[in-house]
C-alpha positions as CSV (number, residue, x, y, z in Angstrom):
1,X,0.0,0.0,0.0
2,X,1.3,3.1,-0.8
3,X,1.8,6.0,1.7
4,X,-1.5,8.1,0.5
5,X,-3.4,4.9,0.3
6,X,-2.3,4.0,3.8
7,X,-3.2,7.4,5.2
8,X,-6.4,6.8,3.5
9,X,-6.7,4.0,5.8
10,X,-5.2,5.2,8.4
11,X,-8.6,8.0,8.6
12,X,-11.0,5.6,8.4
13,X,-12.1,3.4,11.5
14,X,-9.4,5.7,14.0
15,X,-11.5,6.9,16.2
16,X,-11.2,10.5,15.6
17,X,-7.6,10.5,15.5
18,X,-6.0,12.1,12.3
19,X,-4.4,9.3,10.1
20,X,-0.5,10.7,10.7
21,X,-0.9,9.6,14.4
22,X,-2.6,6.2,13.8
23,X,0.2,5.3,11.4
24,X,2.8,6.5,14.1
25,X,1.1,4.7,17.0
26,X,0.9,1.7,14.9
27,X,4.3,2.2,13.9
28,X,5.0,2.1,17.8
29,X,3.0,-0.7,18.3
30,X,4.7,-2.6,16.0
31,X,7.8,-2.3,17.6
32,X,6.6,-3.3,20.9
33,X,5.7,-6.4,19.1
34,X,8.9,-6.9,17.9
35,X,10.0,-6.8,21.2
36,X,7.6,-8.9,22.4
37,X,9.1,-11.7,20.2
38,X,12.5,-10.7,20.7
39,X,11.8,-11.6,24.4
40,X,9.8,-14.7,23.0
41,X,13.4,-15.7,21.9
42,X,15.0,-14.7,24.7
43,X,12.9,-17.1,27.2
44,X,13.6,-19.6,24.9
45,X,17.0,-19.3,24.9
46,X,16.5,-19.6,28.9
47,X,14.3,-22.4,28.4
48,X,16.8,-24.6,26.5
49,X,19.9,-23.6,28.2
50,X,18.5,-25.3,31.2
51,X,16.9,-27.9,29.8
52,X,20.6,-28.5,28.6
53,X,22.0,-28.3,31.9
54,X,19.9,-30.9,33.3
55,X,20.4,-33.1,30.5
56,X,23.9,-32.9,31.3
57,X,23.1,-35.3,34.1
58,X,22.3,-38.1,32.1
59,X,25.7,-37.8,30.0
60,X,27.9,-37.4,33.2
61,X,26.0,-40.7,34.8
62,X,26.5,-42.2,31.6
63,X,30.0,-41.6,31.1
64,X,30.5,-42.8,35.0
65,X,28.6,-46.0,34.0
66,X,31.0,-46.2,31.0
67,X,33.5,-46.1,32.8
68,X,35.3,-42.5,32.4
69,X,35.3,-41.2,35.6
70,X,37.7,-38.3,34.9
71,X,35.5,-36.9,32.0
72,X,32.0,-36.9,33.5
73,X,33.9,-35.4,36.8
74,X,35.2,-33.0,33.9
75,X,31.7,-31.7,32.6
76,X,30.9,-31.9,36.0
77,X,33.3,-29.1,36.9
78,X,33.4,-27.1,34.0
79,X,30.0,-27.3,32.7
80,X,27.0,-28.4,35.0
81,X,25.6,-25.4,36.5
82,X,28.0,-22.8,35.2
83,X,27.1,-18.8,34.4
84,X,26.4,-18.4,30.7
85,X,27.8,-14.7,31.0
86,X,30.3,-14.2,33.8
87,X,28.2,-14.1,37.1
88,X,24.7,-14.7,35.5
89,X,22.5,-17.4,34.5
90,X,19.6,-17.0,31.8
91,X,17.0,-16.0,34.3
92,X,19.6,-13.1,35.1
93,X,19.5,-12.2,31.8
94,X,15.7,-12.3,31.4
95,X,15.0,-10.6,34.5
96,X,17.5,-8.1,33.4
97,X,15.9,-7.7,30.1
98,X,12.3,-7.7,31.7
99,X,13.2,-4.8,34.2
100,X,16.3,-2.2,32.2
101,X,14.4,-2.6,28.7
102,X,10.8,-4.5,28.2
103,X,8.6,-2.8,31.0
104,X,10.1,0.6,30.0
105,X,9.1,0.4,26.5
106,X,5.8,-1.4,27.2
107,X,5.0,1.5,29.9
108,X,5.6,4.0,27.2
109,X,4.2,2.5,24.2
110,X,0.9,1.9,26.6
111,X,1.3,5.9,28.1
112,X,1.7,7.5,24.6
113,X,-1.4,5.4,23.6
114,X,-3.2,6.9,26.4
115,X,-2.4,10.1,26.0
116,X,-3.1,10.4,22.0
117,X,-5.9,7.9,21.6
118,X,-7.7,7.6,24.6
119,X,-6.0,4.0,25.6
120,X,-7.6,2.8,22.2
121,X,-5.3,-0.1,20.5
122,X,-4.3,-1.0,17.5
123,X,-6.2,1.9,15.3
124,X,-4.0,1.4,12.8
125,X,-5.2,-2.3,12.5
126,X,-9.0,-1.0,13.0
127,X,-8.4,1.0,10.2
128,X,-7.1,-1.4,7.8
129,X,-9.6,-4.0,8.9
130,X,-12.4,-1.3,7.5
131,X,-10.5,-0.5,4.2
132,X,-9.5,-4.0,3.3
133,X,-13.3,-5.8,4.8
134,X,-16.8,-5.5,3.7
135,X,-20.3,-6.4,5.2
136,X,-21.1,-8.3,2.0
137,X,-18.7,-11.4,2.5
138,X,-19.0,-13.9,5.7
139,X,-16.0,-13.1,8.3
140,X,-15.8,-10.0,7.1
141,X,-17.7,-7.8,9.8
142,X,-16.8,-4.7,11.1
143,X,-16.9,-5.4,15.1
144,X,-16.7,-8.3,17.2
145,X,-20.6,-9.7,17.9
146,X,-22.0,-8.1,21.0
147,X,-23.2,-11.5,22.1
């Protein structure tokens, strides 16, 4: 869509808010979301760091039933339970995340809604759901049912 035809979309369905700041809340939006699956990624990376950690029980009691004492004593060490960062483990990092970067920018992006269109989401969205939809064509309403 070009930039006139997305302003034109941007007026319609927004509320009473011009269509310059409906596409710059929805370009704010968006970057929340980005964020929101950047930190999707980041619990991940949390998740499967300790799933690995544990899993490193079973190959140091394997390699002890093998046998090689000095090499699951060896992952044992230098391995099992160790920082991922120097003096942090992933939950560290999330919580750091969550608390110097992700509620800042959520507190903002929801603040700035507030304050320009009256705490109403996603306008841009609204608007391009009324320019793209129709009432002729099933799944195509305007609003949610009121039942």
């Amino acid at each position: 869509m070009d930039n006139n035809g997305e302003m034109d979309a941007a007026r319609e369905g927004s509320g009473g808010v011009d269509g310059r700041t409906v596409l710059a809340l929805g370009a704010l939006s968006k970057a929340l979301e980005t964020t929101e699956r950047a930190r999707g990624h980041l619990y991940g990376f949390h998740q499967l760091t300790g799933t690995a950690d544990f899993e490193l029980d079973e190959a140091v009691r394997l390699l002890r039933e093998a046998g090689h004492h000095e090499q699951a004593a060896r992952v044992e060490r230098a391995i099992v339970g160790r920082d991922v960062i120097p003096g942090l483990w992933t939950f560290q990092i999330v919580d750091a995340y969550n608390s110097t970067y992700y509620e800042s920018f959520s507190a903002m992006e929801r603040e700035i809604v507030n304050e320009l269109a009256a705490g109403t989401r996603h306008l841009h969205e609204a608007s391009l759901k009324a320019a793209r939809g129709t009432d002729l064509r099933p799944s195509h309403t305007a609003s949610p049912p009121t039942d």
